[in-house]
LUMFI-757107 format. One record per residue: residue in one letter; x, y, z of N, C-alpha, C in turn; residue number from 0. Coordinates in nm, 4 decimals, decimal comma. Example, Ala and Ser with C-alpha at 12.3 -4.5 7.8 and 13.67 -1.06 7.14 Angstrom:
<pts>
+----+----------+----------+----------+----------+----------+----------+----------+----------+----------+-----+
: aa :      n.X :      n.Y :      n.Z :     ca.X :     ca.Y :     ca.Z :      c.X :      c.Y :      c.Z :   i :
+----+----------+----------+----------+----------+----------+----------+----------+----------+----------+-----+
:  A :   1,3190 :  -0,5690 :   0,7800 :   1,2300 :  -0,4500 :   0,7800 :   1,3200 :  -0,3300 :   0,7800 :   0 :
:  S :   1,2850 :  -0,2250 :   0,7080 :   1,3670 :  -0,1060 :   0,7140 :   1,2900 :   0,0030 :   0,7870 :   1 :
+----+----------+----------+----------+----------+----------+----------+----------+----------+----------+-----+
</pts>
This chain:
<pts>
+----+----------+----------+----------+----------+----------+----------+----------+----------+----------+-----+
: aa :      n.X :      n.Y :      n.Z :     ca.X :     ca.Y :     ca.Z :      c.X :      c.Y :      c.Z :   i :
+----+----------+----------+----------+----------+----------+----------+----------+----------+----------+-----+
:  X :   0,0843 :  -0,1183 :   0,0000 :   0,0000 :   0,0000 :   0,0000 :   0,0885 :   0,1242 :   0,0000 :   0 :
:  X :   0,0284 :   0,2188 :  -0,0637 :   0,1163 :   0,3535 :  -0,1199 :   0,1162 :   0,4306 :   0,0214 :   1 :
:  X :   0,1674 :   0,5440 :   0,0813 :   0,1243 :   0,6256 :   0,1891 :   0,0399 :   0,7081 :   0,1140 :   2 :
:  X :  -0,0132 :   0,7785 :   0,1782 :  -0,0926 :   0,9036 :   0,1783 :  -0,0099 :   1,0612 :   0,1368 :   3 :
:  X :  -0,0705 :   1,0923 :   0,0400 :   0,0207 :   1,2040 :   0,0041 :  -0,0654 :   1,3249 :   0,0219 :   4 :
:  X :   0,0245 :   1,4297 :   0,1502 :  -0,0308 :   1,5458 :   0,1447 :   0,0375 :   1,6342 :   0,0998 :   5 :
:  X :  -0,0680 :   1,7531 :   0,0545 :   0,0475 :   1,8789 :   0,0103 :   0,0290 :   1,9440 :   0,1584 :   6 :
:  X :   0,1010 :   2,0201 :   0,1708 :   0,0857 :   2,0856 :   0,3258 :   0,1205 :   2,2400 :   0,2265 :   7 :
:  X :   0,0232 :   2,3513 :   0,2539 :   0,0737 :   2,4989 :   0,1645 :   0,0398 :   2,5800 :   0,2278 :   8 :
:  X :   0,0901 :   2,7475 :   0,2491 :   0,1295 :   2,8195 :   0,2873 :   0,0513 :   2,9899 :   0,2212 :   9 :
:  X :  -0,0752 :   2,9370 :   0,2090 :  -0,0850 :   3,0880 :   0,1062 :  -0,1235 :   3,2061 :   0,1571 :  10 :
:  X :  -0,1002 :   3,3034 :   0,0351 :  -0,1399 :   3,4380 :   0,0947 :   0,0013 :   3,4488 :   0,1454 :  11 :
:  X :  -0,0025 :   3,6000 :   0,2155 :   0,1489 :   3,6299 :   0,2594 :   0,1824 :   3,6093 :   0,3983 :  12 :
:  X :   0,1295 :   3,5301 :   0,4376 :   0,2188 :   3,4838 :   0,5315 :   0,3509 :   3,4712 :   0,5286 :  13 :
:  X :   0,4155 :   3,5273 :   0,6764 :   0,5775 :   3,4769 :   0,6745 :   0,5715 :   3,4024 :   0,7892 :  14 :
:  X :   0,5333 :   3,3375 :   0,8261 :   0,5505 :   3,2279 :   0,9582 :   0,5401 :   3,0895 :   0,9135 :  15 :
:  X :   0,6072 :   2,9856 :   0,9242 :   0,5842 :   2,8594 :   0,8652 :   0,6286 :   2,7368 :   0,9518 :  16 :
:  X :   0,6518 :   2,8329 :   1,1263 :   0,7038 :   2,6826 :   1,1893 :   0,5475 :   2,5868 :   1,2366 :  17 :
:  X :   0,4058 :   2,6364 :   1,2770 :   0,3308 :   2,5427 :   1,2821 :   0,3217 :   2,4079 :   1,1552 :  18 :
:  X :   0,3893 :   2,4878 :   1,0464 :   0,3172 :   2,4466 :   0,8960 :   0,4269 :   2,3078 :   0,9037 :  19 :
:  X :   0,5319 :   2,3229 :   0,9375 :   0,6963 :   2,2555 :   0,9349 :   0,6275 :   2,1356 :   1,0452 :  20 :
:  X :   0,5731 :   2,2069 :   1,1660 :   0,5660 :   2,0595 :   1,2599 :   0,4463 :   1,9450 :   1,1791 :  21 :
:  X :   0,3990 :   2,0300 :   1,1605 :   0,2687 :   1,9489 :   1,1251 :   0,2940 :   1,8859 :   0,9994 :  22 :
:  X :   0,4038 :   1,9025 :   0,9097 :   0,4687 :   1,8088 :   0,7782 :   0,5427 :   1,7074 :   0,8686 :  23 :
:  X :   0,6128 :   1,7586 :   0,9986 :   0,7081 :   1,5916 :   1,0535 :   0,6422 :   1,5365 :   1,0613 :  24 :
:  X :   0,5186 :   1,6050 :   1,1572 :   0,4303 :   1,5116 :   1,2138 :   0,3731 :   1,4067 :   1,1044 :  25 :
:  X :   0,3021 :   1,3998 :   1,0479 :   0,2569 :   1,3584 :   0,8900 :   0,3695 :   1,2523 :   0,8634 :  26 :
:  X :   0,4655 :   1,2567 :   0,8269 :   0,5950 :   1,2115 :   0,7903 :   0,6271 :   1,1153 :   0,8942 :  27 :
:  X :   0,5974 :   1,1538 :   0,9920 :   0,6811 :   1,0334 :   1,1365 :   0,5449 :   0,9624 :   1,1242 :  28 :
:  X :   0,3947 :   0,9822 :   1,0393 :   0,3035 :   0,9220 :   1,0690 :   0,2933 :   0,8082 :   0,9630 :  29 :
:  X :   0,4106 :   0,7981 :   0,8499 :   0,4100 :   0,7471 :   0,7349 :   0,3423 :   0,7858 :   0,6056 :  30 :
:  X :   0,3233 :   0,9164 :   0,6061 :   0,2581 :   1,0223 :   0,5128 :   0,3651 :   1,0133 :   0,3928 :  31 :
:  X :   0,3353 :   1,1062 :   0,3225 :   0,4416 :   1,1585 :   0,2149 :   0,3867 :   1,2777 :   0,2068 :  32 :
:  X :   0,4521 :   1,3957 :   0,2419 :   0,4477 :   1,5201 :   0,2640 :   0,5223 :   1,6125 :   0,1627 :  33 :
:  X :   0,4514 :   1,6840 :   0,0611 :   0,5026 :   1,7990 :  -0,0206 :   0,4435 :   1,9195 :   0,0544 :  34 :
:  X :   0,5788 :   1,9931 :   0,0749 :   0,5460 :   2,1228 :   0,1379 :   0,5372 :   2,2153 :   0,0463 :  35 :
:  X :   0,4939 :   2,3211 :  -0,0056 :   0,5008 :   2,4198 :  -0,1142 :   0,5955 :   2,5830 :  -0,0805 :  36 :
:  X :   0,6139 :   2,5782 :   0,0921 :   0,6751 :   2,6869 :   0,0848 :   0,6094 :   2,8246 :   0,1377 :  37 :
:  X :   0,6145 :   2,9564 :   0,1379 :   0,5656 :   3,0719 :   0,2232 :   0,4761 :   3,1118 :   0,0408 :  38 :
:  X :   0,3919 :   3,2061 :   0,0774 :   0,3510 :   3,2774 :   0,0558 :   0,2971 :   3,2480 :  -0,0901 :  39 :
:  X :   0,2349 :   3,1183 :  -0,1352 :   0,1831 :   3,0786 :  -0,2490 :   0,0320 :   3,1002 :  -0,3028 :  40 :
:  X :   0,0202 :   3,1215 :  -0,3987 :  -0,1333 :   3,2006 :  -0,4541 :  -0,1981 :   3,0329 :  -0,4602 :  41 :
:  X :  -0,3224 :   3,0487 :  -0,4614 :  -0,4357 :   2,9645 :  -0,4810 :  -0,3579 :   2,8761 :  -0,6068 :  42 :
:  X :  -0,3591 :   2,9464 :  -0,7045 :  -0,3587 :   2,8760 :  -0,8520 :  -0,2210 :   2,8113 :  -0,8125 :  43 :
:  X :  -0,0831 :   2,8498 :  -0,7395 :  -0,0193 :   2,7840 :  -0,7153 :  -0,0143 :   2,6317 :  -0,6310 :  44 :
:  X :  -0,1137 :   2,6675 :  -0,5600 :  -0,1322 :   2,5275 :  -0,5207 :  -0,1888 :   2,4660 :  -0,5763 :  45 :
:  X :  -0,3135 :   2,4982 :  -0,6059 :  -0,3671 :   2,3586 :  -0,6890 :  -0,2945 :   2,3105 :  -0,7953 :  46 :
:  X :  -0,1880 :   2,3810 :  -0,8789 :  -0,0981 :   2,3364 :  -0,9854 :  -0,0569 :   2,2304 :  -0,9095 :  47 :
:  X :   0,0228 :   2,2483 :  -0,7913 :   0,1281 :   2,1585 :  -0,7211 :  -0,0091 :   2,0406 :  -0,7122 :  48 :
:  X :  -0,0882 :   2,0586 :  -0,6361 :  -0,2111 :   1,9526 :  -0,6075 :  -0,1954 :   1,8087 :  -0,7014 :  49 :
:  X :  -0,2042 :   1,8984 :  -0,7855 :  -0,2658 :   1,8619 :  -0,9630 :  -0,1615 :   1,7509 :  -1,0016 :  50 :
:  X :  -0,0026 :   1,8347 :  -1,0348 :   0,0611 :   1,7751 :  -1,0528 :   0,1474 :   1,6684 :  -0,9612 :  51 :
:  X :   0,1113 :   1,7118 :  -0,8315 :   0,1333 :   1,5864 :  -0,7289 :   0,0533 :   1,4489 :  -0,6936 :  52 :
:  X :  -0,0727 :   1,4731 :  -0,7525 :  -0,2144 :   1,3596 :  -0,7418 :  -0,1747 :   1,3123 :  -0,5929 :  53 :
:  X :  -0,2236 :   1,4443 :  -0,4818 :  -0,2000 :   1,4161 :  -0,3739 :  -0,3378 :   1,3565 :  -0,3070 :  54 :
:  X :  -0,3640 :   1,3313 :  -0,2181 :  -0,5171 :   1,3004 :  -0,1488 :  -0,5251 :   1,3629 :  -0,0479 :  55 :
:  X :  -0,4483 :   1,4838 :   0,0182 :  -0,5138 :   1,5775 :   0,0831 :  -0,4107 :   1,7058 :   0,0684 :  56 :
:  X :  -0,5262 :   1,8056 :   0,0336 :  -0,4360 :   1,9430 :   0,0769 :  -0,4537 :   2,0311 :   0,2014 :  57 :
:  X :  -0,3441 :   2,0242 :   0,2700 :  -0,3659 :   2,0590 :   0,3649 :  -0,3407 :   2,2401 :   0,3867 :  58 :
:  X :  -0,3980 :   2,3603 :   0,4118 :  -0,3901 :   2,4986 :   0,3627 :  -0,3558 :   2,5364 :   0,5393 :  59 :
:  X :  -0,2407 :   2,6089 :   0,5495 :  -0,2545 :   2,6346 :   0,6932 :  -0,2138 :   2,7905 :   0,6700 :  60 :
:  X :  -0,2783 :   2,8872 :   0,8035 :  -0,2899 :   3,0562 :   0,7598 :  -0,2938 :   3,1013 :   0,8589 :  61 :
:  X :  -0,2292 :   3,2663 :   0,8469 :  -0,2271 :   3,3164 :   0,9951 :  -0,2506 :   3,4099 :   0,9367 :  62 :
:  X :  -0,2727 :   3,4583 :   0,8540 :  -0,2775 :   3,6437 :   0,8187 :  -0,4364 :   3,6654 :   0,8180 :  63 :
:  X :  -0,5680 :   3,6182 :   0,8238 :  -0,6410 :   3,6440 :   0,8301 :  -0,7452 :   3,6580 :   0,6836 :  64 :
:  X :  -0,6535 :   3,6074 :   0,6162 :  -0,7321 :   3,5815 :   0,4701 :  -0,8073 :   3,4876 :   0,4759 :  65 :
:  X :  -0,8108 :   3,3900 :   0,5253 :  -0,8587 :   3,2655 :   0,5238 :  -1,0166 :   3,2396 :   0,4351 :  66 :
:  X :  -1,1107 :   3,3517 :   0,4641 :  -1,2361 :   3,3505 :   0,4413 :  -1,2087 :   3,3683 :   0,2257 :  67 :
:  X :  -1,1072 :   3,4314 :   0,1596 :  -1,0994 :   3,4474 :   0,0766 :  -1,0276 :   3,3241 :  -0,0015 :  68 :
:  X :  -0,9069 :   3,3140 :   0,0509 :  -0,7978 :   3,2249 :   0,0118 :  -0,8077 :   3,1298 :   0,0308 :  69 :
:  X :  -0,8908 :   3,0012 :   0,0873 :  -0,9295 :   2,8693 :   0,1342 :  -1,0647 :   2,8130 :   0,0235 :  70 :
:  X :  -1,1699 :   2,9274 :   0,0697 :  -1,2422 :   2,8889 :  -0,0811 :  -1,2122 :   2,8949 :  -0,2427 :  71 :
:  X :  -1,0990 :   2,9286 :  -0,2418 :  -1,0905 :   2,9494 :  -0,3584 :  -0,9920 :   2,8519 :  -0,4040 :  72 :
:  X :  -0,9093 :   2,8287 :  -0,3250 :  -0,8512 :   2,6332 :  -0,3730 :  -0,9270 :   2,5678 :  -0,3849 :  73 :
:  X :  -1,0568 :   2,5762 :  -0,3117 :  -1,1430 :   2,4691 :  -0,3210 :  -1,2565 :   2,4734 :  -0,4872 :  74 :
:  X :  -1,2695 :   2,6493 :  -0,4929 :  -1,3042 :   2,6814 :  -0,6665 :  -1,2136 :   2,5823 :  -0,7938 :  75 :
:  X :  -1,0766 :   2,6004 :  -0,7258 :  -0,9590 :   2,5834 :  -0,8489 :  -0,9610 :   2,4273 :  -0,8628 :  76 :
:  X :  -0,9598 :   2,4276 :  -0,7640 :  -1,0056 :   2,2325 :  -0,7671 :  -1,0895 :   2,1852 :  -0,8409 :  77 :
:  X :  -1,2047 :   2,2435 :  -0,8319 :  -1,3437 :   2,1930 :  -0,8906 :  -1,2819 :   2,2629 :  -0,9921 :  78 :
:  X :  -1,2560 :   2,3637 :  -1,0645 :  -1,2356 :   2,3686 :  -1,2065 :  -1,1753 :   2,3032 :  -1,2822 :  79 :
:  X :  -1,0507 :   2,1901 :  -1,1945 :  -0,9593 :   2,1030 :  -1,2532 :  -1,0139 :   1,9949 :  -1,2786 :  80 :
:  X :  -1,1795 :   1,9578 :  -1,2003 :  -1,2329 :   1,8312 :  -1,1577 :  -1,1585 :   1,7460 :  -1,0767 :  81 :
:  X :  -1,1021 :   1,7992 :  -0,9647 :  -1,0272 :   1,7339 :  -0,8958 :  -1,1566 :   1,7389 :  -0,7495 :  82 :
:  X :  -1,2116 :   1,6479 :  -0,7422 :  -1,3128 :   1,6449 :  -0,6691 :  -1,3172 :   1,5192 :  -0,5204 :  83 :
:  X :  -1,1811 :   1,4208 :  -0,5317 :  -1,1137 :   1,3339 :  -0,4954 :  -1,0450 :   1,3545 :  -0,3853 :  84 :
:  X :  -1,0007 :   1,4444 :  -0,3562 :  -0,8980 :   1,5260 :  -0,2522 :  -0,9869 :   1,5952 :  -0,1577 :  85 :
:  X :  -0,9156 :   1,5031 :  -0,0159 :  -0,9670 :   1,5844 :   0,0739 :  -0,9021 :   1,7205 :   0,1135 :  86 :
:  X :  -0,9804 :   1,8205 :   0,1853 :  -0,9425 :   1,9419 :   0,1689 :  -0,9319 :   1,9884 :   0,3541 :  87 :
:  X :  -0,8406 :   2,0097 :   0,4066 :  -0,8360 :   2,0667 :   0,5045 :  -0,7487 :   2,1846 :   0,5378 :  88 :
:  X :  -0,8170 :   2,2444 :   0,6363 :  -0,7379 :   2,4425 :   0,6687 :  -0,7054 :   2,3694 :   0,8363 :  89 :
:  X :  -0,6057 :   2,5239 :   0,8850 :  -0,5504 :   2,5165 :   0,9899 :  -0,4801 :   2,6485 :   1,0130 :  90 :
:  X :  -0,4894 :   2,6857 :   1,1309 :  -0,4132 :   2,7943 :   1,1615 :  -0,4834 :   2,8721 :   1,2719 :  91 :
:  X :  -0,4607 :   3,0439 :   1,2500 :  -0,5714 :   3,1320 :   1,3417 :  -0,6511 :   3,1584 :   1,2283 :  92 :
:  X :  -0,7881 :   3,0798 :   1,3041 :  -0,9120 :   3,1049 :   1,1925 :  -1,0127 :   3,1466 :   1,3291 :  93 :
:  X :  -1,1078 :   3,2048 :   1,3314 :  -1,1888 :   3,2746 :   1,4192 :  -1,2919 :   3,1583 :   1,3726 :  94 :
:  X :  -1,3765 :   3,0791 :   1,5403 :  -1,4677 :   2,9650 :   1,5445 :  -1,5688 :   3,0503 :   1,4389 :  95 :
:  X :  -1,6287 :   3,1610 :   1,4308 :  -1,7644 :   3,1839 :   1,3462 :  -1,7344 :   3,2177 :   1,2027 :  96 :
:  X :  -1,5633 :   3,2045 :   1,1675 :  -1,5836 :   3,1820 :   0,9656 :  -1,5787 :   3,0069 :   1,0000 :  97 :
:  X :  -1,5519 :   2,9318 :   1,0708 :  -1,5300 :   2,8367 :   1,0073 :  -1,6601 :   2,7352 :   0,9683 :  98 :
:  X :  -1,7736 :   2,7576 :   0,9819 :  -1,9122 :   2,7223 :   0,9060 :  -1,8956 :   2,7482 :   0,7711 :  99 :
:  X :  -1,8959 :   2,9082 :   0,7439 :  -1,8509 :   2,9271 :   0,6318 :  -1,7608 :   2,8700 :   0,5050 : 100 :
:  X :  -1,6152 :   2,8089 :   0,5925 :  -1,5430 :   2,7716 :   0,5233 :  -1,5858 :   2,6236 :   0,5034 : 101 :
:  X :  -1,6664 :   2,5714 :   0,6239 :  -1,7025 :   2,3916 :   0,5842 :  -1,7933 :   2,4279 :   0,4116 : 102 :
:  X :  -1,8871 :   2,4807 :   0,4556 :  -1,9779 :   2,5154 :   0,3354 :  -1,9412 :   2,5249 :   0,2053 : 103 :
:  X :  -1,7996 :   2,5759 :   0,2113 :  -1,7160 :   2,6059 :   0,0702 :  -1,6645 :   2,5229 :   0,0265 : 104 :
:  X :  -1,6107 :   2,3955 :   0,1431 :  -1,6025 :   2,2741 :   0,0910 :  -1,4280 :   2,2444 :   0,1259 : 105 :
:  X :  -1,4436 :   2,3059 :   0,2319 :  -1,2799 :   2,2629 :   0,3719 :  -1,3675 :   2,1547 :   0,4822 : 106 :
:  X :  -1,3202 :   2,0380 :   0,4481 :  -1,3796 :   1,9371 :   0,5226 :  -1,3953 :   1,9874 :   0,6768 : 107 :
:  X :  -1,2455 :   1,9929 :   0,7539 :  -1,2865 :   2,0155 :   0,8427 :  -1,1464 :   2,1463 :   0,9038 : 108 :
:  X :  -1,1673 :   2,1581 :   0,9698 :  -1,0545 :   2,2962 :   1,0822 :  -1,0135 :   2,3059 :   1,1365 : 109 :
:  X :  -0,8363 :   2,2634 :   1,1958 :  -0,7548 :   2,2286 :   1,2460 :  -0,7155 :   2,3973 :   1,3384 : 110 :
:  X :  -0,7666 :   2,4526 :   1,4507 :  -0,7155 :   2,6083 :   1,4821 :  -0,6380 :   2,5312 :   1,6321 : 111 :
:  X :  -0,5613 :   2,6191 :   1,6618 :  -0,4014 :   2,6266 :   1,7654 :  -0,5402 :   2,5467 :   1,9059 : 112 :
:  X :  -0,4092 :   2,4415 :   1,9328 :  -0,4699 :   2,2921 :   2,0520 :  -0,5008 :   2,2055 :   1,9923 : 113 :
:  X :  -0,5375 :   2,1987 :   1,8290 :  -0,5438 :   2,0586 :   1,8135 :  -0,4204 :   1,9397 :   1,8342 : 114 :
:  X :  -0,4394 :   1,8431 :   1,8704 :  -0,2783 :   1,7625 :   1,8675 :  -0,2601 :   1,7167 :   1,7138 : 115 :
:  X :  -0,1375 :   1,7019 :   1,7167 :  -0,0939 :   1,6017 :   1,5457 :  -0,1528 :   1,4720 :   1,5752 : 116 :
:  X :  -0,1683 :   1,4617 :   1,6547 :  -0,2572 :   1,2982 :   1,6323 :  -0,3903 :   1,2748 :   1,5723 : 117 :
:  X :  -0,4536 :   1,4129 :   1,6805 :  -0,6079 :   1,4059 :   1,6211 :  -0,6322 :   1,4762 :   1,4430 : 118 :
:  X :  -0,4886 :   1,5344 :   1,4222 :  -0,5250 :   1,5915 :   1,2714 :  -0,5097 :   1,4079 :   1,1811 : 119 :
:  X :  -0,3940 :   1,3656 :   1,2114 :  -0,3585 :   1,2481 :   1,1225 :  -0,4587 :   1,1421 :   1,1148 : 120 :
:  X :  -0,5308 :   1,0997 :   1,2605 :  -0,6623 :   1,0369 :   1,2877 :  -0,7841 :   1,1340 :   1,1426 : 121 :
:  X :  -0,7810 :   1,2157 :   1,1786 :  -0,9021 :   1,2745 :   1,0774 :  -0,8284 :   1,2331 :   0,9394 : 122 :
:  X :  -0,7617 :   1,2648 :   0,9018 :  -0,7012 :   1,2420 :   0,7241 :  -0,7506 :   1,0922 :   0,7227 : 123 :
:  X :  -0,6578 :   0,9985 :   0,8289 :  -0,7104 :   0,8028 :   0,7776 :  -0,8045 :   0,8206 :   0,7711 : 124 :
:  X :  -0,9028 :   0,8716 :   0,8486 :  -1,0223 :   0,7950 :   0,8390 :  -1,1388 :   0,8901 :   0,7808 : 125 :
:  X :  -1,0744 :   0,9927 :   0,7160 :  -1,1826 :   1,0912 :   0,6002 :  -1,1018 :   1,1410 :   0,4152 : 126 :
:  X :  -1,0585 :   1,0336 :   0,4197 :  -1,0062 :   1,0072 :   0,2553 :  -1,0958 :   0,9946 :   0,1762 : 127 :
:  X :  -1,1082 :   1,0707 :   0,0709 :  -1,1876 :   1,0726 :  -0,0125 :  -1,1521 :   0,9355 :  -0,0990 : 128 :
:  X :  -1,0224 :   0,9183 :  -0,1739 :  -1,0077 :   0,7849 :  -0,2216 :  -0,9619 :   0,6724 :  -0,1667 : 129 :
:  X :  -0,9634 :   0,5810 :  -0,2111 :  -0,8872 :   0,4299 :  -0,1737 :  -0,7250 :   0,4699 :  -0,2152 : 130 :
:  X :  -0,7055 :   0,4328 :  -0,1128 :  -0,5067 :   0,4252 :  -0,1209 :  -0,4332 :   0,2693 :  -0,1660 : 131 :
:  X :  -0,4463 :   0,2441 :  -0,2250 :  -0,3489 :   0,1054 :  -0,3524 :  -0,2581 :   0,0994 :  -0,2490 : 132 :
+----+----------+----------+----------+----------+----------+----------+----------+----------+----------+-----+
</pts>
């Protein structure tokens, strides 16, 4: 059986990336396969990477407060690719009353500061959109 491949990305301008860094070991010490994309990447940049990685989850983590803009709209770029397969999860400082909003747009679920790496990696096994070969 293949691992699980996440992208872990960074968008919008954020310059902070050590939550983003633990949460790729973490993933990685969990038997993941982890593509990180790096600081400060536009929407269309990720889903390229997405695309061309045929990952099964993207994981979007944010601190600048875009979130309500920049999260739905990977999830637009996706569906325009028909990439409909990939689970989609956010993380970061997101305020509890956008994140309805953001389920609605189609961010499975919302990883904000106290979750443990366990309970994020628990959610990915067991909310995969595809079968892993």
């Amino acid at each position: 059986m293949r691992p699980i491949r996440v992208l872990v990305a960074k968008p919008g301008l954020d310059g902070h990336d050590r939550g983003a860094k633990v949460i790729a070991r973490a993933l990685r010490d969990a038997g993941m396969e982890v593509i990180y994309t790096g600081l400060r990447q536009t929407p269309e940049q990720i889903v390229a990477a997405a695309v061309q990685e045929d990952v099964d989850v993207v994981g979007i983590s944010i601190l600048s407060g875009a979130h309500n803009y920049l999260f739905p709209r990977v999830v637009e770029l996706l569906n325009e690719q028909s990439v409909d397969d990939v689970l989609i999860i956010g993380g970061g400082v997101i305020p509890d009353e956008d994140i309805p909003l953001l389920k609605e747009a189609g961010i499975a679920e919302i990883f904000t500061p106290g979750t443990t790496t366990t309970q994020m990696i628990e959610y990915i096994k067991n909310n995969l959109k595809r079968t892993i070969d």
